[in-house]
BALOBA-1460 file (C-alpha; in Angstrom, 3 decimals):
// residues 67
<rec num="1" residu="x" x="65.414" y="-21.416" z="30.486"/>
<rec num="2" residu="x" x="64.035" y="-21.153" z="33.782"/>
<rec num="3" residu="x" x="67.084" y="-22.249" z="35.469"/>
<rec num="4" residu="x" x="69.064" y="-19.746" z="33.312"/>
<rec num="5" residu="x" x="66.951" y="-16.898" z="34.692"/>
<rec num="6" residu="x" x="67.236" y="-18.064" z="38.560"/>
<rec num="7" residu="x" x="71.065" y="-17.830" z="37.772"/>
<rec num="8" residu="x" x="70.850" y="-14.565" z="36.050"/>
<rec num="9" residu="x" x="68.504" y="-13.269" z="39.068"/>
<rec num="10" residu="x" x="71.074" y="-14.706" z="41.746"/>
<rec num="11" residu="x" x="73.862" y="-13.029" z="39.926"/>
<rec num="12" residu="x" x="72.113" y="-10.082" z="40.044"/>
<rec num="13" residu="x" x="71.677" y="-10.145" z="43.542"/>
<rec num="14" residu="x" x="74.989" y="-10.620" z="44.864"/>
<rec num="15" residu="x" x="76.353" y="-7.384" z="42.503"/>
<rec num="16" residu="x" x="73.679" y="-5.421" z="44.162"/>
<rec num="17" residu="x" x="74.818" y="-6.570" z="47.366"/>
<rec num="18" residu="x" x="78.309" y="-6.312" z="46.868"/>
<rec num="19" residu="x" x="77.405" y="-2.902" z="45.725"/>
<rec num="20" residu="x" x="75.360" y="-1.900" z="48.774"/>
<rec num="21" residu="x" x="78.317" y="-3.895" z="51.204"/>
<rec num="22" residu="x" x="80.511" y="-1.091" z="49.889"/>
<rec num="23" residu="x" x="78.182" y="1.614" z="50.870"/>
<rec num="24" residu="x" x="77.142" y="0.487" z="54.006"/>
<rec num="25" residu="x" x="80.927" y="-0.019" z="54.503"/>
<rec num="26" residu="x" x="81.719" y="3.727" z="53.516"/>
<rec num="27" residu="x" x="78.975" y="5.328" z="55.962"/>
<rec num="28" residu="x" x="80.600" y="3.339" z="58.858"/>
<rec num="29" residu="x" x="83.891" y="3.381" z="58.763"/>
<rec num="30" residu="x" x="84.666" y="6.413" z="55.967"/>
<rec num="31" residu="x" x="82.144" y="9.153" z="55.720"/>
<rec num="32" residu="x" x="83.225" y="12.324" z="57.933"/>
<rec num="33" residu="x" x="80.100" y="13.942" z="58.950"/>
<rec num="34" residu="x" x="77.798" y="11.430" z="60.931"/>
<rec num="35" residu="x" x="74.259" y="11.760" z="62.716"/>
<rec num="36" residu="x" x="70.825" y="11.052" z="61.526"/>
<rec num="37" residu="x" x="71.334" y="11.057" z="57.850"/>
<rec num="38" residu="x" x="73.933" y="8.314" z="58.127"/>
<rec num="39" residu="x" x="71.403" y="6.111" z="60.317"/>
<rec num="40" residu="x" x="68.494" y="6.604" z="57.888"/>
<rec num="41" residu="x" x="70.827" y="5.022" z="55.404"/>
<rec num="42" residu="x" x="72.197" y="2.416" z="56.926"/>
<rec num="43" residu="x" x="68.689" y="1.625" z="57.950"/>
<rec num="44" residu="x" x="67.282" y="1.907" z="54.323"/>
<rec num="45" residu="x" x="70.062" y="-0.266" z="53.035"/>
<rec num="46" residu="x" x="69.547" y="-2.697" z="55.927"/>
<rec num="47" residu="x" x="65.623" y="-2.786" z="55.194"/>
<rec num="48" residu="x" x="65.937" y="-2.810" z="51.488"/>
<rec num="49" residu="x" x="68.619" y="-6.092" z="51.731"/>
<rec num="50" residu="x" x="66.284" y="-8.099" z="54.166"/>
<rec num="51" residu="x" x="64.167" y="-7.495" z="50.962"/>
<rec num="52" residu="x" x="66.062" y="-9.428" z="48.561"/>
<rec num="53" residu="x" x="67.705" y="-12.059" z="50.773"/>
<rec num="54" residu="x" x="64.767" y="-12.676" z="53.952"/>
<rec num="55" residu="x" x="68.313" y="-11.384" z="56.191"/>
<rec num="56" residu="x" x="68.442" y="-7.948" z="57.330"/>
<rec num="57" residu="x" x="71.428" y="-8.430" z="58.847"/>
<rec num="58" residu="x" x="72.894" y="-9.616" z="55.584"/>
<rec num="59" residu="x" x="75.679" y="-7.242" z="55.101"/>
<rec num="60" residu="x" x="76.410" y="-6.887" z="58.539"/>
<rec num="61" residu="x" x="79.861" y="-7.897" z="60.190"/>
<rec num="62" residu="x" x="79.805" y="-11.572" z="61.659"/>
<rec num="63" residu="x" x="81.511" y="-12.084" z="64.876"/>
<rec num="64" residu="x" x="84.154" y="-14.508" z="64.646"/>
<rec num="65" residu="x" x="85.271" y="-16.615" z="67.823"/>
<rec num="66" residu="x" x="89.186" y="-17.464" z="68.014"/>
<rec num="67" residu="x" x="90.127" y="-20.721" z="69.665"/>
């Protein structure tokens, strides 16, 4: 049962970050009017996700070295 619910909880987690991913993704790269607001949010997401994983920078683009 226990193991069930650490499944259920992990499950859980990677919709809500797959969820906030898409957000974060739409305040960078989609949403037309920038400024403070939009930093405040990425910031709350960013705060909110080293919550649930221990990794602020979770959702954040890795950098990926070629060669």
């Amino acid at each position: 049962m226990r193991k069930l619910d650490e499944q259920s909880r992990a499950a859980d987690v990677a919709a809500d970050l797959a969820e906030l991913g898409r957000l974060r993704n739409y305040l960078i790269f989609k949403r037309r009017a920038g400024g403070a607001d939009r930093e405040k949010l990425m910031n709350a997401i960013d705060d909110y996700v080293g919550e649930m994983t221990g990794d602020r920078t979770a959702l954040h683009a890795k950098n990926h070295k070629c060669g």
